[in-house]
N, C-alpha and C positions, 0 to 999 in steps of 0.2 A: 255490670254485665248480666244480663238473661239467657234465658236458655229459650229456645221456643220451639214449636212442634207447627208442622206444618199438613194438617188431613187436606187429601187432594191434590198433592204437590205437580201432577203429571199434566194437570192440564193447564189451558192461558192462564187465570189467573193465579194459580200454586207459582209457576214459572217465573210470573212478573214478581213474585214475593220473595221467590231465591235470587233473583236479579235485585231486588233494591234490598235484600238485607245484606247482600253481600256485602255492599259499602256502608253499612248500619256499624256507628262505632261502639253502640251500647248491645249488639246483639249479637248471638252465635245460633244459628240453625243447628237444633241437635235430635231433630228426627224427622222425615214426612213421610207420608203415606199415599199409596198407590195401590189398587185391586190390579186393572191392567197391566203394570210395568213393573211385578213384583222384584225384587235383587238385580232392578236396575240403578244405576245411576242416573243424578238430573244431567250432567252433564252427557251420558251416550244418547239422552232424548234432545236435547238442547244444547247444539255446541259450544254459543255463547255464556252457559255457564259452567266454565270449565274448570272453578276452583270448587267445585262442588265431585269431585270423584272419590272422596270419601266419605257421602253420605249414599246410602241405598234405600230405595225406596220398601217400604214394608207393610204390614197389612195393616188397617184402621181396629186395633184390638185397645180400645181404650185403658184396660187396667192393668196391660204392658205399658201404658206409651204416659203413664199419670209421673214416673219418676222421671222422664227423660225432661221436662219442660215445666217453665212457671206458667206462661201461656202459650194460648192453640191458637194458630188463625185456621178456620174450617171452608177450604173452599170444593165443595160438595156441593152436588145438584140439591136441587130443591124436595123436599120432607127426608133427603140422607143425614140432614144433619143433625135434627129433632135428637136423636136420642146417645149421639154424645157429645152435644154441647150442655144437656143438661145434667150428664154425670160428670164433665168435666167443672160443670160449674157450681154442682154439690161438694165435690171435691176439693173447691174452695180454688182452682186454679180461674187464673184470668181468659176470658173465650171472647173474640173477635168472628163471628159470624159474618160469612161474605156471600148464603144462598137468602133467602126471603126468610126463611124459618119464624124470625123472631123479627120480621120487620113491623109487622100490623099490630097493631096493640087489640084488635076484636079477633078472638079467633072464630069467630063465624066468617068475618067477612076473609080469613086465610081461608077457611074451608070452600067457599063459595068461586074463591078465585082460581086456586091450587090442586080444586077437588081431592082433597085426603085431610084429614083430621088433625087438629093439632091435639097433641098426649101429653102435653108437659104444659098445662095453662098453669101452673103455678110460676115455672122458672119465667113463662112468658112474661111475665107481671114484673120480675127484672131487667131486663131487655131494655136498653136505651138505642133510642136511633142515632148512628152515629155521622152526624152530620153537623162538624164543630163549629161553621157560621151561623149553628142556630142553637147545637145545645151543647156547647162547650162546657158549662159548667157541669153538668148533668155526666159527662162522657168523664170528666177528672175521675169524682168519686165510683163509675161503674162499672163492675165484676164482669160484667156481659153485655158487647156491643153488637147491635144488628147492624153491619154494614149497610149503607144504602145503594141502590141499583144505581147501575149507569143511567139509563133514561131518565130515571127520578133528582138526581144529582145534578146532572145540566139544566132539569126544567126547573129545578127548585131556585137553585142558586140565583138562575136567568131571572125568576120572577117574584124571590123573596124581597128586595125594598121596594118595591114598588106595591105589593100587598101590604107591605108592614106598618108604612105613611099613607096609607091609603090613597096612593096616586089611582088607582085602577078600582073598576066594579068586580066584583066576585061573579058575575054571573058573565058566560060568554067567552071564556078564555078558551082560545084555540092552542095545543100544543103541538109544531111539525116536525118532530126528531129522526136525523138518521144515523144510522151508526153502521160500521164498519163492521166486517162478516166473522171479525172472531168473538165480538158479542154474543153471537151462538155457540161458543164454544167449543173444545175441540174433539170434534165428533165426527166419523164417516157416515156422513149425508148427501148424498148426488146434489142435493139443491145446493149446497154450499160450494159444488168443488167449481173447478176451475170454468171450465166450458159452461156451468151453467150461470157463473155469475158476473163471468168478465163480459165486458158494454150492457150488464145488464143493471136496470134502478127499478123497484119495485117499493110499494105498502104492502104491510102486511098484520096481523091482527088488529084491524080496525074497529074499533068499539068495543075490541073486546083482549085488549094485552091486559097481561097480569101486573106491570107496573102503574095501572090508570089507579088502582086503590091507594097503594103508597104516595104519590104524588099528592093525590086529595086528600088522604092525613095531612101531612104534613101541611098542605097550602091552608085546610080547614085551622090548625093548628095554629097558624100565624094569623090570620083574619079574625079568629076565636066564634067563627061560625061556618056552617057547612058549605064546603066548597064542590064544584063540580068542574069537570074540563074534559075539553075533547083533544081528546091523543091519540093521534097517529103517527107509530114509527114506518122508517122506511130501509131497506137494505143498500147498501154503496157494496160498490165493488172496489173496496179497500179494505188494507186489513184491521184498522185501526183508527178510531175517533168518531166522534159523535157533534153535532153541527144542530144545535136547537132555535127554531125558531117561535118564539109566543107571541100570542097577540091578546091585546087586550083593552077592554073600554077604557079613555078616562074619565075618573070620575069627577077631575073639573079642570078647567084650560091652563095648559102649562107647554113650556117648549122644552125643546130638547137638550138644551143648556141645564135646562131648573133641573131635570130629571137626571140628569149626568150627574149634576152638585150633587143631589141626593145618594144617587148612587153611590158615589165617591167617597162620602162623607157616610154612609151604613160601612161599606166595605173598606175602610180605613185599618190598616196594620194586619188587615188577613194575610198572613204571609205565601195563602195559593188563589188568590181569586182576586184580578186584574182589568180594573174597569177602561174600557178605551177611549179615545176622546172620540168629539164630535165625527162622523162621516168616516170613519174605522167601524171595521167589524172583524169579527174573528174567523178562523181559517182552522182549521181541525189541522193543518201541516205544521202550523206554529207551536202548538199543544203537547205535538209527537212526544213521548216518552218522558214527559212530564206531568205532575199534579198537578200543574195549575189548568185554570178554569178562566179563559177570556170572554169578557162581557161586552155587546156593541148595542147600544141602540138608536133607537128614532121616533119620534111622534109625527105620526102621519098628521097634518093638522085636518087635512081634506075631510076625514073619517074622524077625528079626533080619538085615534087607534095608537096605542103604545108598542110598538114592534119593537121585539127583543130577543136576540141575537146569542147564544152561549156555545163557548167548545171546550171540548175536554176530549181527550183519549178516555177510553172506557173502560182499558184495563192497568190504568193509573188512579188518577183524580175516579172514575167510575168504578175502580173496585180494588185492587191493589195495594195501588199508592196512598189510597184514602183511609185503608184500612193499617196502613203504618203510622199513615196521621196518630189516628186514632188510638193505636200503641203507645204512643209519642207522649201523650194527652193522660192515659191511664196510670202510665210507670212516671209519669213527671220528667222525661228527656224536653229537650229542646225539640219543641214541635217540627219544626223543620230536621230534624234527624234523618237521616238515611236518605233525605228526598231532594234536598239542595242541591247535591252533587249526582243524584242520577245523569247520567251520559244523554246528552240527545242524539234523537238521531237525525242519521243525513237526510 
């Protein structure tokens, strides 16, 4: 049994952490933090988690909060986290990171995206991205995980064998991801509320979102050369999931059979990533409150075009759920810990 501390606990995904650690048999939440919701309970912000009325939420003061926990998940906006996931992880405690902070291994290219600096390039330089279909071995032995983004996590997965066999060209890949409105997090914003976004479907930071860098690590990373890709998310008027669509050259004639085997046979024993068969594709309803990540594709032959198909819930398998993975993987539980038995929903 561990102890764990939770920064951030008051928004989606702090919440989706106190919902799956509650059925965590190896884990006990033993502090989270909140600025907005100080000496509340999660349970008076969230009914649903109602076996939590004797935690209270408290302020993010790190060298109070170093005894309460062996590891932090930090889910913090983007540059709040910089400076204490790296005194938590001087301190020799274990730190799962769920804002960008520590996702880019250049911190030029964080500053350029993020516009604010990164202060800590040395702890950066520890930072594993945490994304077990690719760097499992790497996430056992590591002190500090960068969670990876939602957006980033259904394109990656969507389009990791098919870069890795080199079915596909690296040049040309189109990414069309949309995801559900609490992606943006829980925030009073007119564009998000009701009336503005019920029958409404939109893009939005077109050529220029902050997860187009991450995505192209990573994809650069498995091709072992520079990759580029065009991504555009789009906003759903739902509250939950994320529906990836890529497209991509192939690099020599194969049908959608061969590319399935392939599939099938990379993602073998993943115990959250579910390749489908022919003429299925995935459904962001099916994924609901789950980590898993369903895979659909097709080879257009007309185009000789590889379209591919991924869902995931975004504040599970996209940031959450992935980030208990990832717990799972560091402390040596049975990967599937606390996630198996998440409740679906209706």
């Amino acid at each position: 049994m561990i102890n764990v501390g939770i920064c951030g606990g008051s928004g989606y995904t702090g919440a989706e952490l106190l919902r799956i650690l509650a059925l965590h048999p190896h884990v006990k939440v033993t502090a989270s933090t909140s600025e907005r919701s100080l000496g509340k309970s999660p349970a008076e912000l969230f009914p649903h988690l109602a076996g939590y009325e004797h935690l209270v939420y408290e302020p993010l003061v790190p060298d109070a909060l170093l005894e309460k926990a062996d590891l932090f998940f930090m889910a913090l906006p983007h540059s709040a986290s910089q400076a204490a996931v790296a005194l938590f992880f001087k301190k020799g405690k274990k730190v799962i990171d769920l804002s960008a902070d520590y996702r880019l291994k250049d911190p030029a290219i964080y500053e350029e995206w993020y516009k604010t600096p990164h202060l800590y390039k040395a702890v950066l330089k520890n930072a594993v991205y945490g994304l077990p279909e690719l760097h499992r071995a790497k996430i056992k032995n590591a002190g500090l995980i960068a969670n990876p983004g939602c957006y980033p996590t259904g394109a990656i997965l969507g389009l990791y064998p098919a870069l890795k066999s080199g079915l596909v060209e690296t040049e040309g890949i189109v990414i069309d991801s949309k995801s559900g409105a609490s992606g943006a997090g829980r925030q009073a914003d007119v564009k998000y509320s009701f009336c503005e976004m019920n029958e409404g479907f939109m893009a939005y930071g077109i050529a220029a979102h902050r997860h187009t860098p991450e995505i192209e690590q990573e994809l650069s990373g498995i091709t072992k050369k520079p990759v580029r890709v065009n991504f555009t998310p789009h906003l759903l008027p739902v509250d939950r999931g994320i529906l990836t669509t890529a497209y991509a050259k192939l690099a020599k004639k194969a049908s959608t059979e061969e590319v399935l085997s392939i599939y099938k046979k990379i993602y073998r024993g993943e115990p959250f990533v579910r390749v489908l068969d022919a003429e299925k594709f995935p459904n962001i309803k099916a994924v609901k409150g789950t980590n898993r990540c369903d895979i659909g594709l097709k080879v257009n032959a007309r185009t000789n075009t590889l379209i591919i198909v991924s869902a995931i819930d975004n504040l599970v398998k996209g940031a959450s759920g992935l980030a208990v993975q990832n717990m799972n993987i560091m402390m040596g539980f049975p990967e599937d810990a606390g996630l198996k038995q998440i409740a679906l929903f209706p």
